[in-house]
Structures are given as structure tokens and as C-alpha cells.
C-alpha positions in Angstrom: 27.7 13.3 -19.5 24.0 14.0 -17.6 22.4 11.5 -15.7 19.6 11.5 -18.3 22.1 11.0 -21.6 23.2 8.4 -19.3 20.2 6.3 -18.7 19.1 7.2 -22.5 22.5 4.6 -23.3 21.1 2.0 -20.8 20.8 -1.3 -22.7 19.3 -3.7 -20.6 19.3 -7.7 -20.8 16.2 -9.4 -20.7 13.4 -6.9 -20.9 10.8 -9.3 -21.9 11.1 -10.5 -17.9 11.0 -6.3 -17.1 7.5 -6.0 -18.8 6.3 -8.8 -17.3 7.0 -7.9 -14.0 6.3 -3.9 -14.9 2.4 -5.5 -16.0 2.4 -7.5 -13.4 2.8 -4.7 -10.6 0.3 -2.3 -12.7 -1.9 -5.3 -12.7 -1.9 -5.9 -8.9 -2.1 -2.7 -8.2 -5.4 -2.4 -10.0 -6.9 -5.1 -8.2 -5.3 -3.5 -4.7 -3.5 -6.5 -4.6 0.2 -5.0 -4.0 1.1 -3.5 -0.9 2.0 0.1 -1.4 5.1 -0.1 2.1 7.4 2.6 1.2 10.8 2.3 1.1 13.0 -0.7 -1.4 12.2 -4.4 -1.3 15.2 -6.5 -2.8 13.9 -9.5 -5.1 16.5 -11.8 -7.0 17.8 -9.2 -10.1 15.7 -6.1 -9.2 14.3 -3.6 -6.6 11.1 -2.6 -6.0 11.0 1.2 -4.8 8.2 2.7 -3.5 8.2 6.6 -2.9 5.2 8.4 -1.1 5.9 11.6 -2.6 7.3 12.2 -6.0 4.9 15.1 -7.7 2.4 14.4 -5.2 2.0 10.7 -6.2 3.1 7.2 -4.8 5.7 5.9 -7.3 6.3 2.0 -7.4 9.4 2.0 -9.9 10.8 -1.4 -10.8 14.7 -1.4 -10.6 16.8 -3.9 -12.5 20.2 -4.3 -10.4 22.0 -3.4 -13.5 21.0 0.3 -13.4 20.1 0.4 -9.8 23.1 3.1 -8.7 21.9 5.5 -12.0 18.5 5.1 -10.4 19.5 5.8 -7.0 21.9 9.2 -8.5 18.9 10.1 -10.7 16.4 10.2 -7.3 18.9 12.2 -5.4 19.3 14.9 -8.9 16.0 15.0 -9.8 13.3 14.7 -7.2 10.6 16.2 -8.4 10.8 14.5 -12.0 9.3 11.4 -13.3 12.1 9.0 -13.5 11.4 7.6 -17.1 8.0 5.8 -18.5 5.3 5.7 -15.8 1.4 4.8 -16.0 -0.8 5.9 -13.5 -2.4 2.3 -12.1 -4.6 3.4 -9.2 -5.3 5.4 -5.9 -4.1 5.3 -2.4 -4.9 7.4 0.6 -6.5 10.2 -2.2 -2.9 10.2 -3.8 -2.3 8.8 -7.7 -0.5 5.2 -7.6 2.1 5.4 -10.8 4.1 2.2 -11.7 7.9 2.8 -13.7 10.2 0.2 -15.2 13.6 2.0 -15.0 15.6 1.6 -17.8 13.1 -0.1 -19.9 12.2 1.9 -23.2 9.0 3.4 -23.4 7.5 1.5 -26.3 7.8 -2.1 -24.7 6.3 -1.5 -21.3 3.5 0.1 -23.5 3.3 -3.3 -25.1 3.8 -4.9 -21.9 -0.1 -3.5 -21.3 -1.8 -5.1 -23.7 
């Protein structure tokens, strides 16, 4: 099975808390309220990963522990792909800011948004 069949069977638990945290981030971000320190900050169930360089971009992708070794595989295999949903949320140092939920389905961070 590819990494991408496997993250398309991901099933998380609780994703209402994973929007709120994914609009959140965007949110702060916005209002350059977040500070964009590359590298992974551990919080209580999730990660915060921040990567300087993915397509020319910073990333800030939101990690639930649960799916935080596929994440880390899916970095490593595909580097210059967008890891699942992103929005763009801002700019930094002339480079787009995007913010991803890994593992969250599309349609509910969309919702997450508004």
C-alpha cells in the first residue's frame, strides 16, 4: 500500500478539536500573531511542524500524534508535494505562509473557516 492510500484510510478521533486548532493557527497567522520558528513544537496530542521550504512556501502543518510517523514517511517520500489540505494564510520574508491539518478531511477544515 502507498503512503497516500495510506493516509486516505486515516480515521482520526476528535476532529472537531483539529479544526479548531487548524482555524486557530490560520487565524493567528493572519493577525502575525504566530511565530513562524521552523522545526516541530510538541503540544499535548499534536505537533506543530513548520517547514521553510516546501514549493517555495513556509508550511505550518498541524500533526495529530496518531498519524505523526505517516506524516513524518510522507515528508521524507514526497518533498516537494503538498501534504494534504492546505490554505494559504499569509506572508513571511516575501515567501507564502500555508497552514495544513494532517489527516483531517478536506471538507471540515473548510468548515473549520467559516
Amino acid at each position: 500500500m502507498n503512503i497516500w492510500d495510506k493516509l486516505s484510510q486515516v480515521n482520526l478521533e476528535d476532529k472537531k478539536k483539529f479544526q479548531k486548532i487548524f482555524s486557530d493557527v490560520v487565524n493567528k497567522i493572519q493577525n502575525n500573531a504566530f511565530p513562524l520558528t521552523v522545526g516541530e513544537t510538541e503540544k499535548e496530542d499534536y505537533y506543530i511542524v513548520i517547514e521553510e521550504n516546501r514549493m517555495s512556501s513556509y508550511f505550518v502543518h498541524i500533526v495529530p500524534k496518531q498519524v505523526y510517523e505517516l506524516f513524518k514517511e510522507m515528508q521524507e517520500k514526497a518533498p516537494n508535494q503538498v501534504l494534504g489540505f492546505t490554505v494559504m494564510a499569509g506572508k513571511h520574508n516575501n515567501k507564502d505562509v500555508r497552514v495544513s491539518c494532517f489527516g483531517i478531511q478536506c471538507n471540515l477544515l473548510g468548515k473549520a473557516l467559516f
